[in-house]
SEVEX-907117 format. One record per residue (C-alpha): residue number from 1; residue in one letter; y, x, z. Coordinates in nm, 4 decimals. Example, Ala and Ser with C-alpha at 12.3 -4.5 7.8 and 13.67 -1.06 7.14 Angstrom:
2
n, res, y, x, z
1, a, -0.4500, 1.2300, 0.7800
2, s, -0.1060, 1.3670, 0.7140
***
This chain:
296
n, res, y, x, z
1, x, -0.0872, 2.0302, 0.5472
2, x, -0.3281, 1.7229, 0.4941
3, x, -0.4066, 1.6879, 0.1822
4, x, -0.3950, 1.2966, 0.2313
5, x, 0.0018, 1.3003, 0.2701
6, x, -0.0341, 1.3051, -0.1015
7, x, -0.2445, 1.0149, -0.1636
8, x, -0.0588, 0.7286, -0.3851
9, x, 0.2292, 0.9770, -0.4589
10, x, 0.3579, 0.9430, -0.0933
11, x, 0.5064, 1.2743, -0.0456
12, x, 0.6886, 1.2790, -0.4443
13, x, 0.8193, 0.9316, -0.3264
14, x, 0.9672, 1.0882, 0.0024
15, x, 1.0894, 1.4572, -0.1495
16, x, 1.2293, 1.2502, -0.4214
17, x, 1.4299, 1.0166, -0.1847
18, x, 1.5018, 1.3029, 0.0661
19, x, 1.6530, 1.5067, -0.2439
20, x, 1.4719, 1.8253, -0.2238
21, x, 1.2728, 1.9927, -0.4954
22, x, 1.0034, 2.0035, -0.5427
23, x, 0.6959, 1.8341, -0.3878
24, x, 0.6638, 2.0736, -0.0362
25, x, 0.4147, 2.0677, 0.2098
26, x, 0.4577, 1.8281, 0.4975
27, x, 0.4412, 1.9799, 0.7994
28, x, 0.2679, 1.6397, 0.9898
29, x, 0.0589, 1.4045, 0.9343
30, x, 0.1800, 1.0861, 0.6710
31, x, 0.0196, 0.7711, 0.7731
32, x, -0.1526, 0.7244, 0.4085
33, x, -0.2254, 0.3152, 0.4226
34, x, -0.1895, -0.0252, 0.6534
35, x, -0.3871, 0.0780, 0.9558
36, x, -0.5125, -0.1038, 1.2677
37, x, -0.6193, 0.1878, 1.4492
38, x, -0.4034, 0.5155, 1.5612
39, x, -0.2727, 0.5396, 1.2080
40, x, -0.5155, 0.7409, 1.0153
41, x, -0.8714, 0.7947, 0.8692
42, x, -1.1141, 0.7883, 1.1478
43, x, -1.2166, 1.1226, 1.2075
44, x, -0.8943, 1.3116, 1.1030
45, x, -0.9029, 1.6093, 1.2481
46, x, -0.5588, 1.7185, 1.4161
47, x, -0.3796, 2.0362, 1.4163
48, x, -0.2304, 2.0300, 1.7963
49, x, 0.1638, 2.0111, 1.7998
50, x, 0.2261, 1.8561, 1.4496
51, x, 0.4091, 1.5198, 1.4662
52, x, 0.1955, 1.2195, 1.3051
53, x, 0.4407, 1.0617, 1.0683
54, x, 0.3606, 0.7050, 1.1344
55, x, 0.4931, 0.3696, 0.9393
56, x, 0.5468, 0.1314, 1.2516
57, x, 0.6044, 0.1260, 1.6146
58, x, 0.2827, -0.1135, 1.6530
59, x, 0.0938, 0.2200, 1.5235
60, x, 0.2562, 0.4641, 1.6960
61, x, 0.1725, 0.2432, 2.0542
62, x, -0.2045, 0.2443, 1.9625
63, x, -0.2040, 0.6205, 1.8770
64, x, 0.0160, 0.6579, 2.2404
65, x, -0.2616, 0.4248, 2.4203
66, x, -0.5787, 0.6860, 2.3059
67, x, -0.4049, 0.9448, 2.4206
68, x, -0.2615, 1.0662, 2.1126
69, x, 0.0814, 1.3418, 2.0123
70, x, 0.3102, 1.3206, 1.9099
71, x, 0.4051, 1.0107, 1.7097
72, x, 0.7386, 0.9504, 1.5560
73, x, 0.8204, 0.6229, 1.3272
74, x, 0.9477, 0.7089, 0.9879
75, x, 0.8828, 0.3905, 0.8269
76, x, 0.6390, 0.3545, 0.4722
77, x, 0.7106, 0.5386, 0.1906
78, x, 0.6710, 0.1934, 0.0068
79, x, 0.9746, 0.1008, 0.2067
80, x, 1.1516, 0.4114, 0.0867
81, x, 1.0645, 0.2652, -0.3277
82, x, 1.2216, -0.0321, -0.2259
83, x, 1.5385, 0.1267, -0.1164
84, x, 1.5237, 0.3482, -0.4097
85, x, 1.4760, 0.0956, -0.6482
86, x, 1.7237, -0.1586, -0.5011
87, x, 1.4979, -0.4182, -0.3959
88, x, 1.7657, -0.6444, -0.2699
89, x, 2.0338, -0.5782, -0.5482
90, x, 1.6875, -0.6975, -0.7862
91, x, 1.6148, -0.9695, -0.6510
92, x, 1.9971, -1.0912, -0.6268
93, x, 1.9385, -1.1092, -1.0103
94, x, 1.6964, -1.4118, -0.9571
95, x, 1.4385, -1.2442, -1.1908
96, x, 1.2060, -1.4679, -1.3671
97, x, 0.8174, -1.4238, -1.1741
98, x, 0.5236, -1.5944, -1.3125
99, x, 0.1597, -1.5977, -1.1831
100, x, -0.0524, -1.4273, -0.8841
101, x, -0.1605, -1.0227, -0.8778
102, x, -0.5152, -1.0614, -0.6522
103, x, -0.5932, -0.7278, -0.4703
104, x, -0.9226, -0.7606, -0.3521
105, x, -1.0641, -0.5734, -0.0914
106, x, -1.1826, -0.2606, -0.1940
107, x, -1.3867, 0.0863, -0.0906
108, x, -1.3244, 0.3833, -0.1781
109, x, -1.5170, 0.7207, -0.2967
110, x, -1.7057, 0.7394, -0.0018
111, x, -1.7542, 0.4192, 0.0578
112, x, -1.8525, 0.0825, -0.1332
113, x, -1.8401, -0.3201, -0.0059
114, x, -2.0432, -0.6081, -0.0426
115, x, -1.9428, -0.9185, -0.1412
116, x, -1.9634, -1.1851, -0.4183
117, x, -1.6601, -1.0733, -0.6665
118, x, -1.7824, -1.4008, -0.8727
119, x, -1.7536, -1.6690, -0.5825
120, x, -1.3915, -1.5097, -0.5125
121, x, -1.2699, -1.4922, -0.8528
122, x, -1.3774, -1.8728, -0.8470
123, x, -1.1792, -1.9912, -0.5510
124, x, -0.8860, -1.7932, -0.6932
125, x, -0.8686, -2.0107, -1.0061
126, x, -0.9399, -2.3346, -0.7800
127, x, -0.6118, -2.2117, -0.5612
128, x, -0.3835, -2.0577, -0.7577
129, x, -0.4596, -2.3228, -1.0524
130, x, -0.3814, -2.2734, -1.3745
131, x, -0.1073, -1.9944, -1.3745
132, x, -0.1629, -1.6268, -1.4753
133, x, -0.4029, -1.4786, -1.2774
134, x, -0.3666, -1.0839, -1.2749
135, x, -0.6544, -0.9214, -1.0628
136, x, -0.5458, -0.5202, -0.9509
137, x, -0.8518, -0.3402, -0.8437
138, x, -0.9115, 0.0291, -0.7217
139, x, -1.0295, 0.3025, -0.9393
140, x, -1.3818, 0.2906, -0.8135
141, x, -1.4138, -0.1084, -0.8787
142, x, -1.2376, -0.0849, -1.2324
143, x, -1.4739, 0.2282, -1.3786
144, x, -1.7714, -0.0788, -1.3007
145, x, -1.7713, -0.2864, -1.6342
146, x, -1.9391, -0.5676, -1.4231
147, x, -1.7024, -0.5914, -1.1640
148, x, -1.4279, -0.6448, -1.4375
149, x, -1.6164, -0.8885, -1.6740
150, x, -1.6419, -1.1375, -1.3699
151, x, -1.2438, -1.1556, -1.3264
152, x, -1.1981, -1.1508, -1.6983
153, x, -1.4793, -1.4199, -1.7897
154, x, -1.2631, -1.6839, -1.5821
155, x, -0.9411, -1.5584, -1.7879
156, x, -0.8266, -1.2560, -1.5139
157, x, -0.6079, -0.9548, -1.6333
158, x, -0.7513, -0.7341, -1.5153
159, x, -0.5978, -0.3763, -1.4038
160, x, -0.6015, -0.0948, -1.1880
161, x, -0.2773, 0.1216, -1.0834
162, x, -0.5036, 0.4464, -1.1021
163, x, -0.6574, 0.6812, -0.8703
164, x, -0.5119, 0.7636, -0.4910
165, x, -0.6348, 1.1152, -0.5367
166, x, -0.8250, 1.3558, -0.3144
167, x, -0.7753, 1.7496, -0.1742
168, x, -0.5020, 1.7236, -0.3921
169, x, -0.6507, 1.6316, -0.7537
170, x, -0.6494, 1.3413, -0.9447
171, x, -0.3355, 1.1832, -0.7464
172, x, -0.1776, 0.9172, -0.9902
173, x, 0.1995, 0.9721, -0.8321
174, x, 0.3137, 0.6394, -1.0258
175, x, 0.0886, 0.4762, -0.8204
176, x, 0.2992, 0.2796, -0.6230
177, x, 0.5984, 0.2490, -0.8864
178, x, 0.3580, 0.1011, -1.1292
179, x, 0.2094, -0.1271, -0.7907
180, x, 0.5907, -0.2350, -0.7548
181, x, 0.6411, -0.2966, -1.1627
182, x, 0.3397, -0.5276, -1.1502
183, x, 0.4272, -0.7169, -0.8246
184, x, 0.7569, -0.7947, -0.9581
185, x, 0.5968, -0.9519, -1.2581
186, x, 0.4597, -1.1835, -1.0421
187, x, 0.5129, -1.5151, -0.8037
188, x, 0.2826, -1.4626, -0.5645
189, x, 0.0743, -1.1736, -0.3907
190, x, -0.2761, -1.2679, -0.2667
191, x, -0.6013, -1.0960, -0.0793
192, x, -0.9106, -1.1655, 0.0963
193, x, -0.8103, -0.9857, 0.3492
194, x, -0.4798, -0.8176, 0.5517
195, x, -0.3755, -0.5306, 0.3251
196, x, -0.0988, -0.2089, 0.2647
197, x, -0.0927, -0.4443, -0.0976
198, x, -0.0326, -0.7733, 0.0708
199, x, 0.2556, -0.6352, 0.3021
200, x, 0.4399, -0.4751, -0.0341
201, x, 0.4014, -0.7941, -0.1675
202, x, 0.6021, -0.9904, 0.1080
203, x, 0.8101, -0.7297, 0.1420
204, x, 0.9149, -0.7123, -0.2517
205, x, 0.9761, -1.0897, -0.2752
206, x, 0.6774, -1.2376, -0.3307
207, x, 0.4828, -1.5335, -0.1600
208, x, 0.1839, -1.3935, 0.0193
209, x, -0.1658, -1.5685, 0.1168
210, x, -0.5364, -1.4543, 0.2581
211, x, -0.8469, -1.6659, 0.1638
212, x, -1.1790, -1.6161, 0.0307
213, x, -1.5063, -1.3846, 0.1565
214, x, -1.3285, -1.1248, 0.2961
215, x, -1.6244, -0.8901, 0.2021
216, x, -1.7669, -0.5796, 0.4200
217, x, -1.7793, -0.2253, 0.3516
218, x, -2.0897, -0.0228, 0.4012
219, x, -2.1110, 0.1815, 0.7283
220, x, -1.7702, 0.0794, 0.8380
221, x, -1.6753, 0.2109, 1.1805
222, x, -1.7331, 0.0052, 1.4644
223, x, -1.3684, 0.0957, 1.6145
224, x, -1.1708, -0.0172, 1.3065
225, x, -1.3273, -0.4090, 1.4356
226, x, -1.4665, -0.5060, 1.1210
227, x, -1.3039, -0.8020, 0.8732
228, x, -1.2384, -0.9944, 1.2732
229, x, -0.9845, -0.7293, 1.4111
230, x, -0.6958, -0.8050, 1.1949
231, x, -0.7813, -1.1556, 1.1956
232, x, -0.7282, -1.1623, 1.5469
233, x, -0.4391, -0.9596, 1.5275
234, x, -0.2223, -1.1421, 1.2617
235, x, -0.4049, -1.4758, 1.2664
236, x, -0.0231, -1.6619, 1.0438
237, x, -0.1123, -1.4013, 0.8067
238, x, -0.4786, -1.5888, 0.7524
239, x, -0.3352, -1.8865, 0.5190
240, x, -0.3595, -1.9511, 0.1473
241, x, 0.0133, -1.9915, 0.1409
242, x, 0.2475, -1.7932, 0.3598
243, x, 0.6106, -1.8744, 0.4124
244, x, 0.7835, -1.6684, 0.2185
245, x, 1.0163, -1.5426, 0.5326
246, x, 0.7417, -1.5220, 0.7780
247, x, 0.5206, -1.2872, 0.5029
248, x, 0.8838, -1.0989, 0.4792
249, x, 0.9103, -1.0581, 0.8831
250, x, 0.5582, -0.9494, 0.9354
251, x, 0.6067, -0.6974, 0.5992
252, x, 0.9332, -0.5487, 0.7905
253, x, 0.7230, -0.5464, 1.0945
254, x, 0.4474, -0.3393, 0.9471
255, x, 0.6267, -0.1367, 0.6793
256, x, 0.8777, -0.0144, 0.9524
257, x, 1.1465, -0.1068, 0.7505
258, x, 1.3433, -0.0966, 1.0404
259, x, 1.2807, 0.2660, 1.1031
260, x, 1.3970, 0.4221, 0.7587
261, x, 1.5761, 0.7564, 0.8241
262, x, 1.8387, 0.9065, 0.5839
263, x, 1.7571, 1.2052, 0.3784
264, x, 1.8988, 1.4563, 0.6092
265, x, 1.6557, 1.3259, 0.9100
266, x, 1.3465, 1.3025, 0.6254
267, x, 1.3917, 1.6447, 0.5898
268, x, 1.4261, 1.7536, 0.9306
269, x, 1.1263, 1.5063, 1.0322
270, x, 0.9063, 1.6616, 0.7373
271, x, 1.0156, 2.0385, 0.7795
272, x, 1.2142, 2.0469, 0.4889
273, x, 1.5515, 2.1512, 0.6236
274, x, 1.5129, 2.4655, 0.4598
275, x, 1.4065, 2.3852, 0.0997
276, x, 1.6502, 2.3764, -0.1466
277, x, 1.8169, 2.0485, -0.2425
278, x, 1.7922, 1.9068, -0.5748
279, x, 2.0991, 1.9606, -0.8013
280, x, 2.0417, 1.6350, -1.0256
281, x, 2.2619, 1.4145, -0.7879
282, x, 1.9135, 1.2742, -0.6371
283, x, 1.8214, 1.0525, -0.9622
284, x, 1.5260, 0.8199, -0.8888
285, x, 1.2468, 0.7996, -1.1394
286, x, 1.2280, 0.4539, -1.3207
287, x, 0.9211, 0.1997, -1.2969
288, x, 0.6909, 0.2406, -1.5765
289, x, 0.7125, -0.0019, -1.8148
290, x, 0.3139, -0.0585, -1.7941
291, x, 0.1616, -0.0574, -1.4934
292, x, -0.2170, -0.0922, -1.6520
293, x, -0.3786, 0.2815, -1.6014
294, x, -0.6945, 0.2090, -1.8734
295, x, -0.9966, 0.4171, -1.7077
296, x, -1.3041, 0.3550, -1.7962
***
């Protein structure tokens, strides 16, 4: 099916959890990142009678509102790491965090923003103070020397957690294990604007905040609202400094984590009941111990 169930590792995360070997096909559509809109790319193109796999119910009501079929809520795959990787059990442990991971916003292959990465990477270092800053950028944004040096000249690590893939080549399936590694390192989680990054963050522990130009991308489309939309939509999200159980209620909001199925219903919601289960006793693969994919 799509080949954009596979971006960020999504569907090794979700055979792995379901306990089937394997990567299979999905047969659906896998909501791939955060999304204000009906839960996908604009302009996916839908094969009629597959179920679109979707992360929330606030999704699936949009998708039902356009006229849109059928939706059913299986929660993130992020959600599913942090089950896997007892996220509650870890942070029972009191683990020691230090500094703030920065995701800024970012494009994508086929599409770039604009923005001042230097008057940003400023008003991080006046908020955040002097703790370690780490700044995470995409693929596209790290391969640019220039974009780096400006986070680095102010004293930035600076880091990318490798490429989402595309038609199935060039997926980094670590990607979100070594996203999870790095944002337990750290305090806080922070963005310029509402982001899948910013709602792990909450969601694994961390304090969450939004400030700074929240920066355009070129020829965005006019339905997804613009930099506004989820402004207006999650306007207590739109603070330097987030309480940490408000960030955690609107992560569980958005994530789904309400909505988790077993591994018998994954399979059965993915079209896996027939592939052959795993006969490791389900074994989870560990975090990296370096999240820092050096690409340039």
């Amino acid at each position: 099916m799509h080949h954009a169930n596979h971006f960020y590792g999504h569907a090794h995360i979700m055979a792995e959890y379901a306990g089937v070997q394997g990567v299979p096909r999905i047969w659906g559509f896998l909501q791939h990142g955060w999304n204000i809109h009906d839960g996908f790319a604009v302009g996916t193109t839908f094969v009629a009678g597959y179920p679109k796999l979707v992360w929330s119910n606030t999704v699936a009501r949009r998708g039902w509102a356009l006229g849109l079929h059928p939706y059913v809520v299986v929660g993130a795959p992020w959600a599913y790491l942090l089950e896997q990787h007892d996220q509650r059990g870890w942070e029972a442990t009191d683990p020691e965090r230090e500094g703030t991971i920065v995701y800024p916003f970012h494009g994508w292959e086929g599409q770039q923003i604009v923005g001042s990465h230097e008057e940003y990477m400023r008003e991080i270092r006046e908020v955040e103070g002097d703790v370690p800053i780490t700044v995470s950028l995409y693929i596209n944004e790290y391969r640019d020397a220039r974009v780096r040096r400006i986070y680095e000249s102010l004293g930035a690590r600076v880091i990318t957690h490798g490429e989402r893939g595309y038609m199935w080549k060039n997926t980094d399936v670590n990607f979100l294990r070594k996203q999870l590694a790095e944002i337990r390192r750290h305090r806080r989680v922070v963005s310029n604007r509402a982001s899948s990054a910013l709602f792990y963050g909450a969601s694994a522990g961390a304090q969450i905040g939004i400030y700074g130009d929240p920066m355009e991308i070129l020829n965005d489309h006019a339905i997804l609202g613009g930099s506004q939309k989820p402004h207006r939509l999650l306007p207590e999200l739109y603070q330097p400094f987030v309480p940490l159980e408000l960030g955690r209620q609107l992560a569980a909001e958005e994530l789904g984590q309400d909505a988790l199925l077993n591994p018998a219903e994954v399979r059965e919601a993915f079209g896996w009941q027939r592939q052959p289960l795993r006969d490791d006793g389900g074994l989870v693969t560990p975090l990296p111990e370096s999240a820092v994919t050096v690409d340039s």
